[in-house]
ZADODO-154261 format. One record per residue (C-alpha): residue number from 1; residue in three letters; x, y, z. Coordinates in pm, 1 decimal. Example, Ala and Ser with C-alpha at 12.3 -4.5 7.8 and 13.67 -1.06 7.14 Angstrom:
[1; "ALA"; [1230.0; -450.0; 780.0]]
[2; "SER"; [1367.0; -106.0; 714.0]]
This chain:
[1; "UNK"; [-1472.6; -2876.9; 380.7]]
[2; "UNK"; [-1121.0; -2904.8; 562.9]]
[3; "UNK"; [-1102.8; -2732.3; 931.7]]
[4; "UNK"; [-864.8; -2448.7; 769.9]]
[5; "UNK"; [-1162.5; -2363.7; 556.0]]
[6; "UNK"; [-1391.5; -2342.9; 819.1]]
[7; "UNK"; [-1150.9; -2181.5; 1000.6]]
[8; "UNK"; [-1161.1; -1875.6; 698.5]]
[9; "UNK"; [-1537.2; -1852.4; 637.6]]
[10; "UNK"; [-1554.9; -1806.3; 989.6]]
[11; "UNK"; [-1304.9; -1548.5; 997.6]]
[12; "UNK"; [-1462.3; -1368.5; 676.7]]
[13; "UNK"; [-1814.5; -1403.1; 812.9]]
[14; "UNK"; [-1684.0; -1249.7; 1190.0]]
[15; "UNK"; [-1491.8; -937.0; 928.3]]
[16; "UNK"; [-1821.0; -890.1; 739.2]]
[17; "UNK"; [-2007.9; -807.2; 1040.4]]
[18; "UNK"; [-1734.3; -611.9; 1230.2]]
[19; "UNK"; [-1657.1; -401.1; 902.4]]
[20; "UNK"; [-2042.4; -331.2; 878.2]]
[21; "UNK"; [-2056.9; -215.1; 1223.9]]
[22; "UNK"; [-1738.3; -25.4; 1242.1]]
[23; "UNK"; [-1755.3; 333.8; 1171.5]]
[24; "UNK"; [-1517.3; 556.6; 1029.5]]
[25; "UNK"; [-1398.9; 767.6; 1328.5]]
[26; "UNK"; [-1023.5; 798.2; 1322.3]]
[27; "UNK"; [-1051.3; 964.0; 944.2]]
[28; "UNK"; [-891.2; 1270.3; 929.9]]
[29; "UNK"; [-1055.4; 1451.3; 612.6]]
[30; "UNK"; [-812.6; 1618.8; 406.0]]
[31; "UNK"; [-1008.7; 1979.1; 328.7]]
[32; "UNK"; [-981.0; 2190.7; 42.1]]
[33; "UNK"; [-837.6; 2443.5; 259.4]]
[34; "UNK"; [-535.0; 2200.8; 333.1]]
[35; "UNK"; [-515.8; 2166.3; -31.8]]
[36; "UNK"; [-442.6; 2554.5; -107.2]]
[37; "UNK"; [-254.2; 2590.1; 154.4]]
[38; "UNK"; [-10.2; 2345.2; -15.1]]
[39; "UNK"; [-79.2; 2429.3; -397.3]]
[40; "UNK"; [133.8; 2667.7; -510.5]]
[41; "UNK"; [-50.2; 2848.4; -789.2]]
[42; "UNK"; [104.7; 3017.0; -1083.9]]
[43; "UNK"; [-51.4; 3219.1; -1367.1]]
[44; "UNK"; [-72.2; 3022.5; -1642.7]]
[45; "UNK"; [-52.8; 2662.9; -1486.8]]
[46; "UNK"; [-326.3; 2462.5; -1348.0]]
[47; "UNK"; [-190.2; 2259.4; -1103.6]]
[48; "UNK"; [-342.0; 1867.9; -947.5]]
[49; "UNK"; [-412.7; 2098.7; -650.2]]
[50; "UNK"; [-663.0; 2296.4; -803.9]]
[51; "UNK"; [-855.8; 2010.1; -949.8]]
[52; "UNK"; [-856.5; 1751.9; -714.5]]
[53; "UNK"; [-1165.1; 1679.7; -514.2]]
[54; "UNK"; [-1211.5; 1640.3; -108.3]]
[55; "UNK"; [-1502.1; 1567.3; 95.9]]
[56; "UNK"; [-1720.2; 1898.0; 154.7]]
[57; "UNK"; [-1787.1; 2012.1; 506.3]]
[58; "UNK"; [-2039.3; 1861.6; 692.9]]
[59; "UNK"; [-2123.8; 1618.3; 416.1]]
[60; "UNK"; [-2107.8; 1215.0; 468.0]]
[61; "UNK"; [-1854.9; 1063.0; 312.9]]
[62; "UNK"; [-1967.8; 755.8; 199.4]]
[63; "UNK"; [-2238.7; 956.5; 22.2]]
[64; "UNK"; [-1978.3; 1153.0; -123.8]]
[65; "UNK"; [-1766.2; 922.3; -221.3]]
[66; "UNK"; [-2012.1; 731.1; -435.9]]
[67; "UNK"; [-2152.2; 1044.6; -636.0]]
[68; "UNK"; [-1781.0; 1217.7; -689.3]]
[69; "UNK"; [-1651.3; 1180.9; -1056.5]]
[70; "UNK"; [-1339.0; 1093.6; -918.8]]
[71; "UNK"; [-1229.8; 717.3; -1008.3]]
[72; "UNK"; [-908.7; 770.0; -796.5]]
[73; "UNK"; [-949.1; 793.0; -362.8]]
[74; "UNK"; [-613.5; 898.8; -265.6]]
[75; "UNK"; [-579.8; 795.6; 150.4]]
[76; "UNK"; [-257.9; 782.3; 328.3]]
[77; "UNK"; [-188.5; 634.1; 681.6]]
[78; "UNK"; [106.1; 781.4; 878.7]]
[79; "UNK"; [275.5; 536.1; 1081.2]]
[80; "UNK"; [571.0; 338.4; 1128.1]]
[81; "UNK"; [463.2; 97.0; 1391.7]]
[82; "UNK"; [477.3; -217.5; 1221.4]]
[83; "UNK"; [817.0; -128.6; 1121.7]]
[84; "UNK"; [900.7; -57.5; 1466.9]]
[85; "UNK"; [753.7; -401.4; 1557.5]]
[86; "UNK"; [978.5; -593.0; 1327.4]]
[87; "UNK"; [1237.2; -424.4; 1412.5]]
[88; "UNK"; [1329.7; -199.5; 1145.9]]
[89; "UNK"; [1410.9; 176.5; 1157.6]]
[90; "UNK"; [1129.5; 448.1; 1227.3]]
[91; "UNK"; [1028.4; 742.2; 934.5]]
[92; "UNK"; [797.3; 585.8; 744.7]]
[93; "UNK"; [504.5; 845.0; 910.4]]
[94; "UNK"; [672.7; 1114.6; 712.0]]
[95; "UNK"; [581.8; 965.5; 358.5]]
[96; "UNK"; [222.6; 1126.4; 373.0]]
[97; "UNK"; [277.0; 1466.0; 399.1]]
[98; "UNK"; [582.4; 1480.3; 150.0]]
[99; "UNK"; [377.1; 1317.1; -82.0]]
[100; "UNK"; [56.0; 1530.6; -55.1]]
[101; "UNK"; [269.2; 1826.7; -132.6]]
[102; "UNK"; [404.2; 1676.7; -450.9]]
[103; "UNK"; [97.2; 1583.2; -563.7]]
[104; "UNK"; [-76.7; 1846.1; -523.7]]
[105; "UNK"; [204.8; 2039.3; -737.8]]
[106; "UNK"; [179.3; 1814.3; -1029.9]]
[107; "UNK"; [24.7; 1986.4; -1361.5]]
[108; "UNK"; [-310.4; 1903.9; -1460.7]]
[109; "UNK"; [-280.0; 1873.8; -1813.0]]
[110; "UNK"; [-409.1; 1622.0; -2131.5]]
[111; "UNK"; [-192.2; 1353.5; -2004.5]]
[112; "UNK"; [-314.6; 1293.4; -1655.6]]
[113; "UNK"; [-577.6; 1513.9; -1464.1]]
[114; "UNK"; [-571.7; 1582.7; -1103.8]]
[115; "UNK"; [-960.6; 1603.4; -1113.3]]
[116; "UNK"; [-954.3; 1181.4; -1118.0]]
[117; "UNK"; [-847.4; 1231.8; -770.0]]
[118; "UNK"; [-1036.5; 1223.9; -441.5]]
[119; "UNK"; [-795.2; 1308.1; -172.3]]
[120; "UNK"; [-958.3; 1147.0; 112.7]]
[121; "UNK"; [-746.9; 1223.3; 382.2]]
[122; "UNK"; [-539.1; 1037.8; 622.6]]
[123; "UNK"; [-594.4; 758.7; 943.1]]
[124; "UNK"; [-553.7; 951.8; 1265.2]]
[125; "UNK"; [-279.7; 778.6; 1431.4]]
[126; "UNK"; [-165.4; 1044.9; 1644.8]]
[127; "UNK"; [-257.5; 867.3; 1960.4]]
[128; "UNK"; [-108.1; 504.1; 1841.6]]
[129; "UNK"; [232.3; 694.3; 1763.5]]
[130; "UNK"; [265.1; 802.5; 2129.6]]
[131; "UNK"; [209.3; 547.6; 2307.9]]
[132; "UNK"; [501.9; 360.7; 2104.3]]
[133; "UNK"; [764.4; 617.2; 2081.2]]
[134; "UNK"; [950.1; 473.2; 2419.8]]
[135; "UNK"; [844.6; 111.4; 2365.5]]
[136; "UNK"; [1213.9; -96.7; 2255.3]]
[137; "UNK"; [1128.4; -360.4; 2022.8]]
[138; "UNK"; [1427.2; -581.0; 2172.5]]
[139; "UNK"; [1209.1; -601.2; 2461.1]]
[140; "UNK"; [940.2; -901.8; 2424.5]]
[141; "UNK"; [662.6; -717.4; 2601.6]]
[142; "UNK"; [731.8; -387.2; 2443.7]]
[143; "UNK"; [715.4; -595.5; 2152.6]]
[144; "UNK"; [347.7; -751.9; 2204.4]]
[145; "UNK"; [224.8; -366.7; 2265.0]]
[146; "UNK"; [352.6; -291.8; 1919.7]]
[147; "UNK"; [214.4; -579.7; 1759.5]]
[148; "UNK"; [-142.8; -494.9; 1957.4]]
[149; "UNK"; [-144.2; -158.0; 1848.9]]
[150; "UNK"; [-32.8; -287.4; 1488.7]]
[151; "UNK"; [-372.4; -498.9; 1509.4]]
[152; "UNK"; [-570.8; -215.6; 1588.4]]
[153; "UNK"; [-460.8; 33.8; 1336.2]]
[154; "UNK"; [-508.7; -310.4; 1077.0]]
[155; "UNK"; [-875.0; -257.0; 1176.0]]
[156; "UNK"; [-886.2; 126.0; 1061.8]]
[157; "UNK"; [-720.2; 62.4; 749.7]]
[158; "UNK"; [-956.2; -278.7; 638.0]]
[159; "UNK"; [-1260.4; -32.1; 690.5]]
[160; "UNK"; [-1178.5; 227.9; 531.7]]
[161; "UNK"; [-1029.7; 32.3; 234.4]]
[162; "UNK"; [-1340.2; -162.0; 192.0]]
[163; "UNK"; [-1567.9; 195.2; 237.5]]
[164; "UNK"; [-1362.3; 283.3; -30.2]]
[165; "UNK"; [-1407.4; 6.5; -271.6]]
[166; "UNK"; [-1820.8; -33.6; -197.1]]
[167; "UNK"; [-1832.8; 321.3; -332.0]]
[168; "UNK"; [-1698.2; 159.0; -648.3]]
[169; "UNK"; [-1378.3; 345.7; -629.9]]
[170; "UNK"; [-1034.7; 229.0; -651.0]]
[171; "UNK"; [-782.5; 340.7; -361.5]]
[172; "UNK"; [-408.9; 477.7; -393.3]]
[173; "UNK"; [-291.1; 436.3; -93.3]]
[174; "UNK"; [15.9; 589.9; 108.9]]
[175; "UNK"; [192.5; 468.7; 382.0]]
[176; "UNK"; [323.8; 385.5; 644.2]]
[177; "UNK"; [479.3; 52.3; 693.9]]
[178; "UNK"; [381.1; -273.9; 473.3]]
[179; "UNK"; [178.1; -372.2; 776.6]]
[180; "UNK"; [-89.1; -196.4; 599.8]]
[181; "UNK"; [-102.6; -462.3; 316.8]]
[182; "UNK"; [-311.7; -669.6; 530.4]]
[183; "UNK"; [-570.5; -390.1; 572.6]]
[184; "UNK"; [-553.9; -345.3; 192.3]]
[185; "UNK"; [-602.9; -719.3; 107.6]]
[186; "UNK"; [-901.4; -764.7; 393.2]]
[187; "UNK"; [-1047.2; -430.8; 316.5]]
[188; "UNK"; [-1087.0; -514.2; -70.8]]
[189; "UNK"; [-1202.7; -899.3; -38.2]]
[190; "UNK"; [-1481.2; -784.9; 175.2]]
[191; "UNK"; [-1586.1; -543.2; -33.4]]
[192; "UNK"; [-1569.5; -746.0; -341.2]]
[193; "UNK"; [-1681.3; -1042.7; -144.0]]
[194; "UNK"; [-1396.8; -1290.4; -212.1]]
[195; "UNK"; [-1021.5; -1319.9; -164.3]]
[196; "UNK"; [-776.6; -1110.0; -372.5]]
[197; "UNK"; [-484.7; -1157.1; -579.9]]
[198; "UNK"; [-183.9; -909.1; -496.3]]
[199; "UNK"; [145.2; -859.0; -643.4]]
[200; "UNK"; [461.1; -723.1; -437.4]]
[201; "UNK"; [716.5; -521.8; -556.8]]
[202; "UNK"; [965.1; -602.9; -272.5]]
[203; "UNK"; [1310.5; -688.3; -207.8]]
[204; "UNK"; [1137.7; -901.4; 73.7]]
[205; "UNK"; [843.6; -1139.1; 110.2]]
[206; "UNK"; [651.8; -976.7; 409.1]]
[207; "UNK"; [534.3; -1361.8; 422.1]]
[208; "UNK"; [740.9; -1383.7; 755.8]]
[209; "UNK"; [575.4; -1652.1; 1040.1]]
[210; "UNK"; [252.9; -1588.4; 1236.4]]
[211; "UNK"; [422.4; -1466.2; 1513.0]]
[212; "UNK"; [220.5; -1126.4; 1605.9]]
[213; "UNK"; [127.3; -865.1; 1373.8]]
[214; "UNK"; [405.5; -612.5; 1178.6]]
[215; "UNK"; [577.1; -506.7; 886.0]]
[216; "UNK"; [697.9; -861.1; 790.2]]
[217; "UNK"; [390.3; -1052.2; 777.2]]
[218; "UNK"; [141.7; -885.0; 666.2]]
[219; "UNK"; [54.7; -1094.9; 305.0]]
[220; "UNK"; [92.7; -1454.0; 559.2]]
[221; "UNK"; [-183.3; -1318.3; 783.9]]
[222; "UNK"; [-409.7; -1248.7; 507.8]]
[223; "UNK"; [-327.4; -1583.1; 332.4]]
[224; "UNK"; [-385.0; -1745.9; 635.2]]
[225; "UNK"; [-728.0; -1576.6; 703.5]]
[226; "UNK"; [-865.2; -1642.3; 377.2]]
[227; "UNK"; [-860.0; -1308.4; 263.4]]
[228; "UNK"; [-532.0; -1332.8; -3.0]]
[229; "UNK"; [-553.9; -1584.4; -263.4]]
[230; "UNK"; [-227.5; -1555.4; -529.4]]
[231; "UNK"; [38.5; -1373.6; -439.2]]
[232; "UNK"; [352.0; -1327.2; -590.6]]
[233; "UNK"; [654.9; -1152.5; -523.7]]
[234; "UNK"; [847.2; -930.3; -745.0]]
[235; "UNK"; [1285.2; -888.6; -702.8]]
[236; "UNK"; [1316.4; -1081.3; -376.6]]
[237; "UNK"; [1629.3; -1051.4; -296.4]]
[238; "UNK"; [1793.5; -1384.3; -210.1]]
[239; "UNK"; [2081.8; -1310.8; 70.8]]
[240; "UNK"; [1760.3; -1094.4; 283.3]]
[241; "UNK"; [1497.5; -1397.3; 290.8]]
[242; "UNK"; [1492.7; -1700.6; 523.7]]
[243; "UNK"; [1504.4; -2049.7; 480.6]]
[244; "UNK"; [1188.5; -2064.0; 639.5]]
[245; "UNK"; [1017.8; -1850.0; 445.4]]
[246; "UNK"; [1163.0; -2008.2; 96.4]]
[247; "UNK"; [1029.0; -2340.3; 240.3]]
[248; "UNK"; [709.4; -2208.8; 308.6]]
[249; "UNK"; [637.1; -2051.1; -0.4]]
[250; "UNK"; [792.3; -2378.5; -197.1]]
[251; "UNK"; [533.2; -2619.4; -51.6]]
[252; "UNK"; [230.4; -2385.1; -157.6]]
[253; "UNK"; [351.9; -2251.9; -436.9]]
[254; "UNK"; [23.4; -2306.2; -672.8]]
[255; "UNK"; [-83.5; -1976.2; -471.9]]
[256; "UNK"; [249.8; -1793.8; -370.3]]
[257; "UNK"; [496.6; -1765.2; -630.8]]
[258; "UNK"; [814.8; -1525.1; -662.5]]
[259; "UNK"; [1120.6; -1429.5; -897.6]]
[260; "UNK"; [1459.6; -1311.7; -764.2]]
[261; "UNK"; [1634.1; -963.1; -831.3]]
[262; "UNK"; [1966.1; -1167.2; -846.5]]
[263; "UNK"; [1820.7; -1425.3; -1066.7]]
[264; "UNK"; [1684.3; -1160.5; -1318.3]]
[265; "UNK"; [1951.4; -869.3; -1339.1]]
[266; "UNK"; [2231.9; -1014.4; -1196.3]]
[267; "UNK"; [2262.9; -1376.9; -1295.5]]
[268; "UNK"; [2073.7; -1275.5; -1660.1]]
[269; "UNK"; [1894.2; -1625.0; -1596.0]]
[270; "UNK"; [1521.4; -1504.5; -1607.2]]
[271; "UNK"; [1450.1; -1157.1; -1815.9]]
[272; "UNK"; [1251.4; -879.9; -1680.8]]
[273; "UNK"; [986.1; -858.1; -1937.4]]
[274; "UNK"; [907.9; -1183.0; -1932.8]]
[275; "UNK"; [842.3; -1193.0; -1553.6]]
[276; "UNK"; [608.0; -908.5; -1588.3]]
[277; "UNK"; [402.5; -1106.7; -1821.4]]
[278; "UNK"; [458.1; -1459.6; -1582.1]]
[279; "UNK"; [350.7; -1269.4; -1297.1]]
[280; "UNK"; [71.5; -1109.8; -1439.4]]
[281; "UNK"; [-57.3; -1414.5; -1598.4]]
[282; "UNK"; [-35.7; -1584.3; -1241.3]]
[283; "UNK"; [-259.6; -1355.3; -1067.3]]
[284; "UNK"; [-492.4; -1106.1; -1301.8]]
[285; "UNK"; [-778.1; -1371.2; -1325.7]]
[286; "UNK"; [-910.3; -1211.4; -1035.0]]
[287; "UNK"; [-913.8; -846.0; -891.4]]
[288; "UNK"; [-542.4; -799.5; -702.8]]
[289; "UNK"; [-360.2; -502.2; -518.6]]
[290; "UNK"; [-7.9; -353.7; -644.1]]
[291; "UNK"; [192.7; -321.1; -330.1]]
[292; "UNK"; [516.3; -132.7; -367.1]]
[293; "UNK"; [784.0; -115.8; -129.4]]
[294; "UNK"; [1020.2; 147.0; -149.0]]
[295; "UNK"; [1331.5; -29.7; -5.2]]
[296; "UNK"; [1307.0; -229.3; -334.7]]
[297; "UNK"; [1508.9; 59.5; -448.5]]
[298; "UNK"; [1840.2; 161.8; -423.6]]
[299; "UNK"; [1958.9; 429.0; -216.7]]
[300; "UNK"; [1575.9; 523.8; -115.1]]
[301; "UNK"; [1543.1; 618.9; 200.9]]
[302; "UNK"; [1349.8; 369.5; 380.3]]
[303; "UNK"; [1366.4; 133.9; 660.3]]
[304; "UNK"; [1537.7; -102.1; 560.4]]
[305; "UNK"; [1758.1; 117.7; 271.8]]
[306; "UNK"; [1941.1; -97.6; 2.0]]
[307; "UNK"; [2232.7; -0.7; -208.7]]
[308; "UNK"; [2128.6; -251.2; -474.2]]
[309; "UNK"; [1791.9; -329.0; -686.7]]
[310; "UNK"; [1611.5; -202.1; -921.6]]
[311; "UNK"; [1617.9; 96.0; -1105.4]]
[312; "UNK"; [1293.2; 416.3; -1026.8]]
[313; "UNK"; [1255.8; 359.8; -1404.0]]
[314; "UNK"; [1164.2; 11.4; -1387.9]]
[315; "UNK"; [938.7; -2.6; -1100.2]]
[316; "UNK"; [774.1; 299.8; -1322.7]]
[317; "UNK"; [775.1; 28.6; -1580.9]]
[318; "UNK"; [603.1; -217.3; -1335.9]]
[319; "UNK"; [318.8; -3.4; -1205.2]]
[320; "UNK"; [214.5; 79.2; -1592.2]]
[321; "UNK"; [196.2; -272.7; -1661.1]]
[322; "UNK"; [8.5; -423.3; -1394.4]]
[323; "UNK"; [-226.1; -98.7; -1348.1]]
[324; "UNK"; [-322.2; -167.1; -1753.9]]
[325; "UNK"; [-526.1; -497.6; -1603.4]]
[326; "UNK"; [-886.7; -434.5; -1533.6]]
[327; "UNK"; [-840.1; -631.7; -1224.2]]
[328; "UNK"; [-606.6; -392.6; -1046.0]]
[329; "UNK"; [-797.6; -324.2; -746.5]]
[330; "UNK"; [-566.0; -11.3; -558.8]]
[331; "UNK"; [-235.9; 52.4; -537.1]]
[332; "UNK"; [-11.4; 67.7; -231.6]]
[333; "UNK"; [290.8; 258.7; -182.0]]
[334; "UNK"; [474.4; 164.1; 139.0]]
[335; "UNK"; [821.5; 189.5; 336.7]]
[336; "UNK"; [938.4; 524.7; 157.9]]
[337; "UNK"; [1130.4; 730.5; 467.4]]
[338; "UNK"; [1153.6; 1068.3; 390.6]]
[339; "UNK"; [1271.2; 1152.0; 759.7]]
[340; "UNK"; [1537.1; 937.2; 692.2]]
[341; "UNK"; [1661.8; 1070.5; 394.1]]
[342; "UNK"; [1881.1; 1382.9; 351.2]]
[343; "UNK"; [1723.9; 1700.1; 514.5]]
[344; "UNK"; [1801.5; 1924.8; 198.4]]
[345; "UNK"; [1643.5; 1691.6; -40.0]]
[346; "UNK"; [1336.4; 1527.9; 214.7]]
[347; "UNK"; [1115.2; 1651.6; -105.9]]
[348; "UNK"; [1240.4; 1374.4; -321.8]]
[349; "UNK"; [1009.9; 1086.6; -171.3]]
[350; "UNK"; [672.9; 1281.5; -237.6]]
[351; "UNK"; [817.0; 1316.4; -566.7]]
[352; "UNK"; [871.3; 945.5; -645.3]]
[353; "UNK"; [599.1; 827.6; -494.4]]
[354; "UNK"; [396.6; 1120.8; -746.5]]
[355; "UNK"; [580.6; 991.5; -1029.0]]
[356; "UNK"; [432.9; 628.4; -960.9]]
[357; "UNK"; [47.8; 747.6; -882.7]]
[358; "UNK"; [-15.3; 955.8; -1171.7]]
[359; "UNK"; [174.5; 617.6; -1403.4]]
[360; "UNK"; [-79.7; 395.7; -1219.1]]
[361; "UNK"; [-381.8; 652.6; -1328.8]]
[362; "UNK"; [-217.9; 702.3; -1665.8]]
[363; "UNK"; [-249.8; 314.8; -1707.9]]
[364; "UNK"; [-560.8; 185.1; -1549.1]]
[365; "UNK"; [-798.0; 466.9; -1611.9]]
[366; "UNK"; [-1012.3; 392.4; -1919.1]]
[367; "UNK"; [-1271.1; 645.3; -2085.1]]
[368; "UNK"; [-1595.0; 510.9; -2102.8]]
């Protein structure tokens, strides 16, 4: 065995016994009194709000969790730190509760049912948020606070994620920056008790240098840590990703793979279907997240907001196809900025991101 590979048993050994020993504390349950308050009811409909579950007062929930019917644990984490730490633009905290809202609004009906949901609740990063708000990323020890506190929320997020999956559920989770991959990808391989596969929906690689932790390099810390096995990238685009990082993925590229946006809609060289089923074929031997950034999309507000990509209608595309795989393991939705966007039409966000959730539940759930 090769000193890196020590290097990562060690690693997942020390994360087995720290996630085992870590207890969920900075949970913020999500109650069913938050839930009316945000359903609006009408005769005649029956609304995602009225059938979702959330944990009961005074009840554990890990206990919970394992007996609910629900196949589906919604959890969202509101933050923007890791954006702030690779320098990017701040709003990314708002995503939650415009989302929540939309959700909860959606119709239960024959086509998707809002009782396959467990709305969980969200990370409590109230205190993390203030002690960033007057640290200046251009600053290099402003930016090692960020990339500290980036670490510790990482922690929050792998435990929960991996309390999640031991309960044999499947998480949807809502960000936040696409920091949080890394607690996605670490949270799941512990629980499943071997690296992942992922596949990111991304106009950038997040595969950025080891170089403290933020938005950008979230997928090459868990690679490097054992935790991420494949990974492949979906629409990078080519004039926003470095040299560096192109080399880096070219000399391991038996585990990290990636198609371009320009290569597939705007030079026609590579077709879209196609590099669904490439991609899929590359990583659904084994179980693997869907991580979707939002600034994939054009004119979406987000962080780092393009005016080119691909269209709402294909990512929809995208999340039905990859959530049809047994092996999908959760699904991530990152980036989206609704405090960035217009103030008349903030709403929109939830509503995307509601559109993808109840296409990745559509897809992946299976009656026994």
């Amino acid at each position: 065995m090769g000193v890196h590979n020590l290097i990562n048993v060690s690693l997942y050994f020390y994360s087995i016994f720290e996630i085992y020993f870590f207890r969920i504390e900075k949970l913020l349950p999500f109650t069913v009194s938050d839930l009316a308050k945000i359903t609006n009811f009408r005769s005649g409909e029956i609304k995602f709000g009225e059938k979702m579950y959330t944990i009961p007062k005074g009840i554990d929930t890990e206990s919970f969790m394992k007996s609910c019917e629900a196949p589906y644990v919604l959890f969202g984490i509101p933050e923007d730190i890791g954006i702030r730490a690779n320098f990017g633009r701040p709003g990314a905290a708002s995503a939650w509760e415009s989302t929540i809202r939309s959700i909860a609004n959606i119709q239960h009906n024959r086509f998707c049912k809002g009782s396959k949901i467990l709305v969980l609740g969200t990370l409590d990063t109230k205190e993390e948020m203030e002690s960033v708000k007057n640290l200046n990323f251009n600053m290099t020890d402003d930016r090692v606070k960020l990339s500290q506190m980036v670490e510790k929320i990482d922690k929050e997020v792998a435990h929960i994620i991996f309390t999640i999956v031991k309960a044999g559920k499947i998480p949807i989770v809502i960000g936040g920056g696409h920091n949080n991959a890394y607690g996605n990808i670490k949270g799941t391989a512990l629980a499943k008790g071997k690296p992942i596969n992922a596949i990111n929906f991304d106009a950038h690689s997040d595969f950025r240098i080891l170089e403290g932790r933020h938005s950008g390099n979230g997928f090459s810390y868990a690679f490097e840590e054992g935790f991420l096995k494949k990974y492949f990238v979906f629409g990078l685009h080519e004039s926003y990703t470095s040299k560096i990082v192109l080399d880096i993925m070219k000399k391991i590229d038996d585990r990290v793979r990636y198609n371009t946006y320009d290569e597939v809609k705007i030079r026609k060289q590579k077709n879209f279907d196609q590099e669904l089923f490439q991609a899929l074929n590359f990583i659904k031997n084994d179980s693997f997240g869907i991580e979707i950034d939002l600034d994939a999309l054009p004119n979406i507000a987000s962080s780092a907001m393009t005016m080119s990509g691909y269209s709402v209608e294909e990512l929809r595309l995208f999340v039905s196809y990859f959530a049809d795989s047994n092996n999908a393991a959760y699904l991530h939705i990152c980036e989206g900025a609704p405090d960035l966007g217009e103030e008349k039409n903030n709403h929109l966000i939830g509503k995307l991101i509601g559109y993808l959730v109840t296409d990745f539940i559509k897809a992946n759930y299976k009656e026994v």
